[in-house]
C-alpha positions as semicolon CSV with decimal commas, in nm:
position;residue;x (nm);y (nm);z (nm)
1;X;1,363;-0,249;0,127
2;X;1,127;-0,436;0,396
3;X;0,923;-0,685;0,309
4;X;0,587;-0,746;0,546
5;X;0,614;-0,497;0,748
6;X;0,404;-0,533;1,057
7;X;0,254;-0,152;1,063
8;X;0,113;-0,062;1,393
9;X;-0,212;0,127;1,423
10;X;-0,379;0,376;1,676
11;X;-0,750;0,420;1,693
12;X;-0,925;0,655;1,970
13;X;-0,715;0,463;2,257
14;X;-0,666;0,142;2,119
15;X;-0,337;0,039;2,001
16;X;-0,259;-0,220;1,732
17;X;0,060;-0,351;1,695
18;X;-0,006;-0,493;1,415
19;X;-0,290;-0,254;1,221
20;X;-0,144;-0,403;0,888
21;X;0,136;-0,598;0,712
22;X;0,280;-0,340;0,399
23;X;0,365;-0,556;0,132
24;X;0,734;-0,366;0,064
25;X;0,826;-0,047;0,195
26;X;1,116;0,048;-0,042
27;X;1,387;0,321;0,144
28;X;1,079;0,469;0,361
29;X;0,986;0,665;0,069
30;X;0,722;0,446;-0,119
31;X;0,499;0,171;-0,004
32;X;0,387;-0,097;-0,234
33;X;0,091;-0,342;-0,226
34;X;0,096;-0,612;-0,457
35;X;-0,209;-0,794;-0,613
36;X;-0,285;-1,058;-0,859
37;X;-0,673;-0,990;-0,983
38;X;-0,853;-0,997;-1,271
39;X;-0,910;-0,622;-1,242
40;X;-0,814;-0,390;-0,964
41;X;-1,078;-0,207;-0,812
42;X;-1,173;0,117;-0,598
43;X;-1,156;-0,110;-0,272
44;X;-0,776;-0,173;-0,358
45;X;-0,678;0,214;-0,454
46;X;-0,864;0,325;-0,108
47;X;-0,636;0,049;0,083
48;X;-0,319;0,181;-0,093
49;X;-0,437;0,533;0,043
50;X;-0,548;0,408;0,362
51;X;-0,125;0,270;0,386
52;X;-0,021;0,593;0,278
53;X;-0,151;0,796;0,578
54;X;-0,092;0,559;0,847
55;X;0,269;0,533;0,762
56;X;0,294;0,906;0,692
57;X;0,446;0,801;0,359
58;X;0,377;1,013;0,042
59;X;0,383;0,811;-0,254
60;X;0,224;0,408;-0,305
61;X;0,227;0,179;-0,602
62;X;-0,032;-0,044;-0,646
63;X;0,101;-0,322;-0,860
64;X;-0,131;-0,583;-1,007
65;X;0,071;-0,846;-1,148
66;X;-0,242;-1,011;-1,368
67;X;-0,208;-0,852;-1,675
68;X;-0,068;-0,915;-1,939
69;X;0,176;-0,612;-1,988
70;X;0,280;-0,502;-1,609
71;X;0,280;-0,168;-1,709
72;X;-0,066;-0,156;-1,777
73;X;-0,111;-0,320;-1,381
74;X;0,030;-0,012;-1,221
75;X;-0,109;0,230;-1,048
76;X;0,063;0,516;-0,879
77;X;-0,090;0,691;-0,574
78;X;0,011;0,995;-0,402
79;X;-0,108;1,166;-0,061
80;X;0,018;1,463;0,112
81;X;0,247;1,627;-0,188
């Protein structure tokens, strides 16, 4: 498991060495982004995605920890299967 994972990033020529900082990558399989908000939103699914491709990873959890049964704050995305 990694924890902040600086994620570099290539646009047109530009390169990033630092596009993004993944919030765990566990066993280069799944990424996860944690949150703590009152309700998660579009915006937050479309980063999640946006994680997914640049990494080349296939699966993401998006974990909001503000509810008040986890299960119900977790979302499971999936690109690419």
């Amino acid at each position: 498991m990694e924890r902040q994972k600086p994620i570099p990033v290539i646009w047109d020529d530009t390169y990033l060495d630092i596009g993004f900082r993944s919030d765990l990558i566990i066993e280069n399989k799944v990424i996860v982004e944690i949150k703590s908000v009152e309700k998660l939103s579009n915006a937050h699914l479309k980063q999640l995605l946006t994680y997914i491709k640049i990494t080349d990873l296939k699966l993401g959890l998006l974990i909001n920890f503000n509810e008040a049964l986890i299960k119900n704050g977790i979302k499971r995305v999936v690109y690419g299967l």
